[in-house]
PyMOL CGO cylinders between C-alpha atoms (Angstrom):
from pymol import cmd
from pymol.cgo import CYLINDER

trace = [
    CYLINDER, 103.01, 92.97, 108.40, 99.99, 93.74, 106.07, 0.3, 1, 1, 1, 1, 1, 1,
    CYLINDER, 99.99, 93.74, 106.07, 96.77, 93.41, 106.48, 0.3, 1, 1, 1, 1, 1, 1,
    CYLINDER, 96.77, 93.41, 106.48, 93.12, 92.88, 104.29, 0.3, 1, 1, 1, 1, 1, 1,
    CYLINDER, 93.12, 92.88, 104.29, 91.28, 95.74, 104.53, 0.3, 1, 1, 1, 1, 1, 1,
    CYLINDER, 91.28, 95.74, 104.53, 87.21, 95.29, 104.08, 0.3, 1, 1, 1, 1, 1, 1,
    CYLINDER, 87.21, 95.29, 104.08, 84.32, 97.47, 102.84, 0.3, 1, 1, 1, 1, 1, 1,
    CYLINDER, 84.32, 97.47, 102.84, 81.22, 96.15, 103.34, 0.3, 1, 1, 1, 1, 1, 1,
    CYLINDER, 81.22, 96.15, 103.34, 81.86, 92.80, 103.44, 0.3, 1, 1, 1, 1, 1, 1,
    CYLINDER, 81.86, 92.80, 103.44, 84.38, 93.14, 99.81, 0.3, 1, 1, 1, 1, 1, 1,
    CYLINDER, 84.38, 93.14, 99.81, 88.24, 93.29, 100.26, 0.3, 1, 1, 1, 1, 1, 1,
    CYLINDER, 88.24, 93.29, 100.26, 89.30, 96.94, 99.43, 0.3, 1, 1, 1, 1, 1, 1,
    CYLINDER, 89.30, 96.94, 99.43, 92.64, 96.79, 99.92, 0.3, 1, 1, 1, 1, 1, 1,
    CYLINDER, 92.64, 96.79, 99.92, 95.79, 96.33, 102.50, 0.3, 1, 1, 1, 1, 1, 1,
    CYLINDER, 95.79, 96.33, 102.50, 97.83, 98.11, 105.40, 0.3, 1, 1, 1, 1, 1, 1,
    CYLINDER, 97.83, 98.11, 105.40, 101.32, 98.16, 105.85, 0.3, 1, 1, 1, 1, 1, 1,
    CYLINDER, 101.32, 98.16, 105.85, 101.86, 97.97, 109.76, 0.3, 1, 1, 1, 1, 1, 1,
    CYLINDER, 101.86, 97.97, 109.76, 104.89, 98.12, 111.57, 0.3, 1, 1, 1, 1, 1, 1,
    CYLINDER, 104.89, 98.12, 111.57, 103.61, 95.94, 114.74, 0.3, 1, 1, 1, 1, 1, 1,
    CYLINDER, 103.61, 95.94, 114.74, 106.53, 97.34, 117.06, 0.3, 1, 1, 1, 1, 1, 1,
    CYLINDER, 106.53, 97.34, 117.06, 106.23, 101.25, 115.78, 0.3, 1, 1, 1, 1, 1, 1,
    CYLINDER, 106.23, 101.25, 115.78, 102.47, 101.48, 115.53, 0.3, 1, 1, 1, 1, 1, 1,
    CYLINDER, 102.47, 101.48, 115.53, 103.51, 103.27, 112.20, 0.3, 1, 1, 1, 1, 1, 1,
    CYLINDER, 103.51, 103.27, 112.20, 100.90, 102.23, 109.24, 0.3, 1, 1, 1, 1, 1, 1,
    CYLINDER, 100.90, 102.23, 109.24, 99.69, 102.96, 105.82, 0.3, 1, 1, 1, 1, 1, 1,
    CYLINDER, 99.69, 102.96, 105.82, 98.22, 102.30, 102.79, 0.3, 1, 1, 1, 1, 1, 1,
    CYLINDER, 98.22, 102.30, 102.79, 100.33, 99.33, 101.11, 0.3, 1, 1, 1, 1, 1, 1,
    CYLINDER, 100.33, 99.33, 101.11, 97.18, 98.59, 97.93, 0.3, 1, 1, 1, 1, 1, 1,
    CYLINDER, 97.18, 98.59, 97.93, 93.76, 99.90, 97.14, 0.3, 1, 1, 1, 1, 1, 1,
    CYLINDER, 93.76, 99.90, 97.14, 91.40, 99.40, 94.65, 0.3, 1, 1, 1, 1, 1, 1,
    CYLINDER, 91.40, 99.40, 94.65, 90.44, 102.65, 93.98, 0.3, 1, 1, 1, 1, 1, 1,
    CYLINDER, 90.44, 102.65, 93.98, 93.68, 104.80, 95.36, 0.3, 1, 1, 1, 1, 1, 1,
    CYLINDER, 93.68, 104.80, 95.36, 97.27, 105.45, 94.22, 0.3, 1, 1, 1, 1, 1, 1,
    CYLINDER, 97.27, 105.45, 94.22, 95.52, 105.45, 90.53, 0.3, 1, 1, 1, 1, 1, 1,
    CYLINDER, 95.52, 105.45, 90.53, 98.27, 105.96, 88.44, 0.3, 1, 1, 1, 1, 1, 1,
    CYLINDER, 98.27, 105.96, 88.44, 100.69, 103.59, 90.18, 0.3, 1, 1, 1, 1, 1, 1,
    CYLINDER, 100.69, 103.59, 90.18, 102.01, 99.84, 89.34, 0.3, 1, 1, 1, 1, 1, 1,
    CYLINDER, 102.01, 99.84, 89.34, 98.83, 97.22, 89.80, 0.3, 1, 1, 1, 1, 1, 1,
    CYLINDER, 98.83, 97.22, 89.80, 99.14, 93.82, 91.61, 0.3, 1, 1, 1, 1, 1, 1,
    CYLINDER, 99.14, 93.82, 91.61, 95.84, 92.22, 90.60, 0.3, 1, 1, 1, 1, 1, 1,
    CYLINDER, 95.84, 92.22, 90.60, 93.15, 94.82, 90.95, 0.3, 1, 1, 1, 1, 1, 1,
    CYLINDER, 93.15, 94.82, 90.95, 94.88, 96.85, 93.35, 0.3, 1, 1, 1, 1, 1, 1,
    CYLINDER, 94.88, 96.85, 93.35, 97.26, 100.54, 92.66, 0.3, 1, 1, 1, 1, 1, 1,
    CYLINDER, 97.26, 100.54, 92.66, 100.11, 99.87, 95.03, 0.3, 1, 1, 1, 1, 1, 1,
    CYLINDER, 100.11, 99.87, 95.03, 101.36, 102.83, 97.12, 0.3, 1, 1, 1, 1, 1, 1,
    CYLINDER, 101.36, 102.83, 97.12, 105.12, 102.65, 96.24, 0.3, 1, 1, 1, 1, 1, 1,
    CYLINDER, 105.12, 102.65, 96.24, 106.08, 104.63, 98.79, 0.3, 1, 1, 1, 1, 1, 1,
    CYLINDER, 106.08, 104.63, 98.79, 104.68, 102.55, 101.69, 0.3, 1, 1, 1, 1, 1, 1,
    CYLINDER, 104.68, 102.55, 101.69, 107.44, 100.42, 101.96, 0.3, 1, 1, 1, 1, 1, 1,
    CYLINDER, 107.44, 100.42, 101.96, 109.80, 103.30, 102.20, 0.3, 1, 1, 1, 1, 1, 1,
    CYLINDER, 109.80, 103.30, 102.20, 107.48, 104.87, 104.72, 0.3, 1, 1, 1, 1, 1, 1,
    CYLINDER, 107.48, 104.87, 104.72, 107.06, 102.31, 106.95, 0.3, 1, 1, 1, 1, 1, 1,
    CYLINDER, 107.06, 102.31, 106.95, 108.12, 98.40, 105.89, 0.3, 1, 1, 1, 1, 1, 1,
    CYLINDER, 108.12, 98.40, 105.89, 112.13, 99.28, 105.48, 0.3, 1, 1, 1, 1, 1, 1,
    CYLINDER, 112.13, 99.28, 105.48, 112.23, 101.21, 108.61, 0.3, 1, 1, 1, 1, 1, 1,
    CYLINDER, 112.23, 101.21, 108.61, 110.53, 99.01, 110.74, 0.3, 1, 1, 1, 1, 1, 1,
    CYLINDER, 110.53, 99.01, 110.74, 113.35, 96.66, 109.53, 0.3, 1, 1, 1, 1, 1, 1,
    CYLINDER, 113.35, 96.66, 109.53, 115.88, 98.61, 109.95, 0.3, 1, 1, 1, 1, 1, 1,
    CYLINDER, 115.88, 98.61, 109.95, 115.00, 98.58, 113.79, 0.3, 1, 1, 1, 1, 1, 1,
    CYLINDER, 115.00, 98.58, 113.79, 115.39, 95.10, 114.42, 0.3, 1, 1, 1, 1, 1, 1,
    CYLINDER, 115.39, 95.10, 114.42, 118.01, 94.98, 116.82, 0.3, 1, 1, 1, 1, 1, 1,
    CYLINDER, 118.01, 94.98, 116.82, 120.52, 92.20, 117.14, 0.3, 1, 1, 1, 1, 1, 1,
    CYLINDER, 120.52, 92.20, 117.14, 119.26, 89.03, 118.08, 0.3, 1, 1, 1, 1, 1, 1,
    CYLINDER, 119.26, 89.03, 118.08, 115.69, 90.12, 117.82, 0.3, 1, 1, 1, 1, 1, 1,
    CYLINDER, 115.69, 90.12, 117.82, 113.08, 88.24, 116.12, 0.3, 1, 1, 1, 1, 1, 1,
    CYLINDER, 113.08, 88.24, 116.12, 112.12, 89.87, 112.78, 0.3, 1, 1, 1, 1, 1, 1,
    CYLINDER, 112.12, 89.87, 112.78, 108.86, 88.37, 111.36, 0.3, 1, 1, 1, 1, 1, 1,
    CYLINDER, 108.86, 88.37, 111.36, 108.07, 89.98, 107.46, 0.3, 1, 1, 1, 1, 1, 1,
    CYLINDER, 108.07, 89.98, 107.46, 104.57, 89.38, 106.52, 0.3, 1, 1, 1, 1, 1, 1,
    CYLINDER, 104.57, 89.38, 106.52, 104.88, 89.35, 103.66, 0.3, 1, 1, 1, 1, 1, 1,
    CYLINDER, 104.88, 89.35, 103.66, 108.00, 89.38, 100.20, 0.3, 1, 1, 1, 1, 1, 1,
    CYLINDER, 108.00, 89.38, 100.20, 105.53, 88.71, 97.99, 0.3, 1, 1, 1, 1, 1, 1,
    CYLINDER, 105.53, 88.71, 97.99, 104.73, 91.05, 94.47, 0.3, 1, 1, 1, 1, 1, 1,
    CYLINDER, 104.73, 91.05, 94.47, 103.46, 94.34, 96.34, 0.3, 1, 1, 1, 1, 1, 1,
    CYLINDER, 103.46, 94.34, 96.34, 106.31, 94.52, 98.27, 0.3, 1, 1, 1, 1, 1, 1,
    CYLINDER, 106.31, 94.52, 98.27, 109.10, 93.87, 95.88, 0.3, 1, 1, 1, 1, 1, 1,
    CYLINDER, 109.10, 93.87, 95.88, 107.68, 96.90, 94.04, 0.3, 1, 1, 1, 1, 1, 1,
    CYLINDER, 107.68, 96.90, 94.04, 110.04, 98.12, 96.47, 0.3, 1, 1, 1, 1, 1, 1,
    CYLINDER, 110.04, 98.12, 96.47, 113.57, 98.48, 94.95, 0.3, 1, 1, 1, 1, 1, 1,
    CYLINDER, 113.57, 98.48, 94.95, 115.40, 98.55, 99.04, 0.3, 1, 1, 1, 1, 1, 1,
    CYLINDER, 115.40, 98.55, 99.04, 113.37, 95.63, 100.33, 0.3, 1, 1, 1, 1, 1, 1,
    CYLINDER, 113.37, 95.63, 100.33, 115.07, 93.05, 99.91, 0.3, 1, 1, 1, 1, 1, 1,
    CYLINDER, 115.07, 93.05, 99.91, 118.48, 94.58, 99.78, 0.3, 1, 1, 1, 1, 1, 1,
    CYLINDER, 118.48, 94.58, 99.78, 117.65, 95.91, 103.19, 0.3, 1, 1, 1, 1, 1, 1,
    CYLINDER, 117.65, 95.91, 103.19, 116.08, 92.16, 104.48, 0.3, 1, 1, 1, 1, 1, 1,
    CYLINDER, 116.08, 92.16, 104.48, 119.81, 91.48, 103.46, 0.3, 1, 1, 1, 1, 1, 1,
    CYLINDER, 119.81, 91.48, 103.46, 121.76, 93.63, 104.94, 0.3, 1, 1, 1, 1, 1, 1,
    CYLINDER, 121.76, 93.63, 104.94, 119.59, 92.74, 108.38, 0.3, 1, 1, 1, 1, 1, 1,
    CYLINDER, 119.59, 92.74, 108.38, 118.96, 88.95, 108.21, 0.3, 1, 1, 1, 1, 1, 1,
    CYLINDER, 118.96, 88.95, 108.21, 122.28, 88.33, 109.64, 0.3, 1, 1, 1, 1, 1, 1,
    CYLINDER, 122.28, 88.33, 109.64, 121.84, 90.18, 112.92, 0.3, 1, 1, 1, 1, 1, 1,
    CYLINDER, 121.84, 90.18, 112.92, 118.09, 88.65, 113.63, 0.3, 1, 1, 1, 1, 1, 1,
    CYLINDER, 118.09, 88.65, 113.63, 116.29, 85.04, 114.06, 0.3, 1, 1, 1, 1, 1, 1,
    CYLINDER, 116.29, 85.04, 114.06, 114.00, 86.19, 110.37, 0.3, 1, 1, 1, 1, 1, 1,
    CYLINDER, 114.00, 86.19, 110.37, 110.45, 84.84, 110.40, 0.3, 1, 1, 1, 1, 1, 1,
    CYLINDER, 110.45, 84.84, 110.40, 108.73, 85.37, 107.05, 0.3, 1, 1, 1, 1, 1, 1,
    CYLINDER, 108.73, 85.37, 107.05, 106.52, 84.78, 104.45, 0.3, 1, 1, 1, 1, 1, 1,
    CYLINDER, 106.52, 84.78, 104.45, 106.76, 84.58, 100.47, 0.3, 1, 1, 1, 1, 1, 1,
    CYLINDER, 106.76, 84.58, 100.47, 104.50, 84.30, 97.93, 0.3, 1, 1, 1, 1, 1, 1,
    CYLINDER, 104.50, 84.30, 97.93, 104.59, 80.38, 96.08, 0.3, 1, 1, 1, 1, 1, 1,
    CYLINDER, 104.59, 80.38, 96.08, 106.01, 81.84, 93.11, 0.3, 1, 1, 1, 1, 1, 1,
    CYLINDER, 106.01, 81.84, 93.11, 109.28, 82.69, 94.79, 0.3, 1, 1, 1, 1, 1, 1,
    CYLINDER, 109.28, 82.69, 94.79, 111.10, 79.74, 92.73, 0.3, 1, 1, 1, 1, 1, 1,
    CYLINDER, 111.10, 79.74, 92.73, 110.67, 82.35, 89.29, 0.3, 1, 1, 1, 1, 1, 1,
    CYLINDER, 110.67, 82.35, 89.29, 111.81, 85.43, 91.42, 0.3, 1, 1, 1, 1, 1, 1,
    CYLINDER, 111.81, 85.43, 91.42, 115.90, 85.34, 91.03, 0.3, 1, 1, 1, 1, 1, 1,
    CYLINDER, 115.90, 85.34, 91.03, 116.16, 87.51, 93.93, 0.3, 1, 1, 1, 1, 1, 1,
    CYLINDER, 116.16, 87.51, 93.93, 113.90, 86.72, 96.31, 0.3, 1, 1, 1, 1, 1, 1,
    CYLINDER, 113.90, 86.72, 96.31, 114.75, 82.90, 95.45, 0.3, 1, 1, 1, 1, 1, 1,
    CYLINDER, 114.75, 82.90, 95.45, 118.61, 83.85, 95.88, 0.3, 1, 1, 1, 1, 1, 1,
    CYLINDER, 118.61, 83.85, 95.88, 117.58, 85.60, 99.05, 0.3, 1, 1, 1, 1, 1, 1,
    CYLINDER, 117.58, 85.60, 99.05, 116.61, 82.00, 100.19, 0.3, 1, 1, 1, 1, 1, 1,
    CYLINDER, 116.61, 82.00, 100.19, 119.01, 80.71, 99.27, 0.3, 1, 1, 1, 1, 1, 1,
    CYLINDER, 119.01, 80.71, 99.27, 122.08, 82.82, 100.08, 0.3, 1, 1, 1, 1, 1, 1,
    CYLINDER, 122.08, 82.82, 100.08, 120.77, 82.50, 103.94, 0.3, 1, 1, 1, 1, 1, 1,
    CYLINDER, 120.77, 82.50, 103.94, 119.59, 78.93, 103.25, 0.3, 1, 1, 1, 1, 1, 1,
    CYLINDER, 119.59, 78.93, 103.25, 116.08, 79.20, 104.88, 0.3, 1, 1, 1, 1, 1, 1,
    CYLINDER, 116.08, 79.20, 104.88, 113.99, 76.45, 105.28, 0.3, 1, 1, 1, 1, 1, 1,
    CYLINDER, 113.99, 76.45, 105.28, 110.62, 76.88, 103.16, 0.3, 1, 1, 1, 1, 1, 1,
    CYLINDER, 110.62, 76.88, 103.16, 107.18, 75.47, 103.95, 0.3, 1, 1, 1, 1, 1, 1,
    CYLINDER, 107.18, 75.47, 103.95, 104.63, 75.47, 102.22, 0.3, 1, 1, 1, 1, 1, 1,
    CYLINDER, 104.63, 75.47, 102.22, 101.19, 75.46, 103.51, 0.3, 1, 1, 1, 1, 1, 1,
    CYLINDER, 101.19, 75.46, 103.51, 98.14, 74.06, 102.58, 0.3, 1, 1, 1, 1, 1, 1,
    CYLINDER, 98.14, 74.06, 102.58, 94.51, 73.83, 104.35, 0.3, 1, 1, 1, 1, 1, 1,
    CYLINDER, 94.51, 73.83, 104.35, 95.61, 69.99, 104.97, 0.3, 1, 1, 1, 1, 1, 1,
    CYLINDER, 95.61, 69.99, 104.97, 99.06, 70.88, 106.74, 0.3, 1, 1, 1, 1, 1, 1,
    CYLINDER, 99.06, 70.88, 106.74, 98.65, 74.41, 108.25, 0.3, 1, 1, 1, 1, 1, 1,
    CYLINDER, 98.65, 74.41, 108.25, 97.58, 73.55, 111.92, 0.3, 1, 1, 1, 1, 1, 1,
    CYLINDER, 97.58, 73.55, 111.92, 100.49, 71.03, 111.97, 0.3, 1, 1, 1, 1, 1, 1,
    CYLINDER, 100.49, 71.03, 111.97, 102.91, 73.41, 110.44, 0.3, 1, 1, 1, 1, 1, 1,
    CYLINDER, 102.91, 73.41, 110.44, 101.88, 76.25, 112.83, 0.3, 1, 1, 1, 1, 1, 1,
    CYLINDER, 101.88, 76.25, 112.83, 102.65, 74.05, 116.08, 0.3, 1, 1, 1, 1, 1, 1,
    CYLINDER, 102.65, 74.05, 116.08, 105.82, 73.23, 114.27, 0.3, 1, 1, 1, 1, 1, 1,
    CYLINDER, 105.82, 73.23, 114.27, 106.71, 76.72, 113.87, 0.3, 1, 1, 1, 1, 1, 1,
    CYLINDER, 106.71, 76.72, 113.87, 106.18, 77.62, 117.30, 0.3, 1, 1, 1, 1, 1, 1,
    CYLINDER, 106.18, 77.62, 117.30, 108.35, 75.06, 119.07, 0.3, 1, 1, 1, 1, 1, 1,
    CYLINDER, 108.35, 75.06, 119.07, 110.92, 75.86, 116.31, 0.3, 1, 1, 1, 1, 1, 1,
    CYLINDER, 110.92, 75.86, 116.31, 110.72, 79.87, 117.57, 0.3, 1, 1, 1, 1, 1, 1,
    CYLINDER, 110.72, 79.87, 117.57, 111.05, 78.32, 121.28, 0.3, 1, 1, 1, 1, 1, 1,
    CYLINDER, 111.05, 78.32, 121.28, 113.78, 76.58, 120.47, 0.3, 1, 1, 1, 1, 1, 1,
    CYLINDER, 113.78, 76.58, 120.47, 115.49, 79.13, 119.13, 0.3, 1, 1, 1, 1, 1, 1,
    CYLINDER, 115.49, 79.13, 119.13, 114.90, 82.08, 121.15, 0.3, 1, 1, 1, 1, 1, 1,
    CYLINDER, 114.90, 82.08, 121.15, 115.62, 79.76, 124.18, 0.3, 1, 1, 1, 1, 1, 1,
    CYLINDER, 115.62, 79.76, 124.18, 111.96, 79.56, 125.68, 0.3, 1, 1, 1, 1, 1, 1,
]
cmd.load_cgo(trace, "trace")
């Protein structure tokens, strides 16, 4: 999952943090990584996915629940992330989120696609509705 990180009030950056592992790192900063790809105003750490985001997907065992937060620009910086959401998707009930401009990404939209996931999007209007929705939808499939 990543997270915001804040400074004094001002977004500085995010975390990479495998929830299950406790593992974590620096995903973005503003002011770090200087010298590496930009998403915005942030330097991206390229090798945080490596570091922590593939292996903590890697350990999703079969018939776990694998939630990625989130395939969105930072994280496709990574050339094994979605090849590895791939080769695990199968084995797993996936959770995730993408960024709305997944329709212009070939392979995250043929990553959609090949596993024919169905894709919400939210708004402020629909995203209390959508997250009760999403809930009964996990319950119903992890048999709770």
């Amino acid at each position: 999952m990543t997270v915001e990180v804040r400074e004094g009030g001002s977004r500085v950056g995010f975390k990479i943090i495998d929830i299950n592992g406790g593992k974590e790192t620096w995903l973005a900063h503003v002011s770090l990584f200087r010298g590496n790809p930009m998403v915005g105003k942030y330097y991206v750490n390229t090798r945080a996915m490596e570091e922590v985001g593939i292996p903590a997907i890697r350990s999703a065992g079969q018939g776990s629940l694998l939630i990625v937060d989130e395939i969105g620009k930072m994280e496709l910086l990574s050339r094994d992330f979605l090849r590895v959401l791939e080769e695990v998707t199968p084995k797993v009930h996936f959770l995730g989120t993408v960024f709305t401009a997944y329709r212009f990404n070939p392979g995250v939209r043929g990553f959609v696609e090949r596993f024919g996931f169905r894709v919400v999007e939210l708004s402020r209007v629909n995203r209390d509705l959508v997250y009760g929705e999403i809930i009964r939808e996990l319950g119903r499939v992890l048999g709770l």
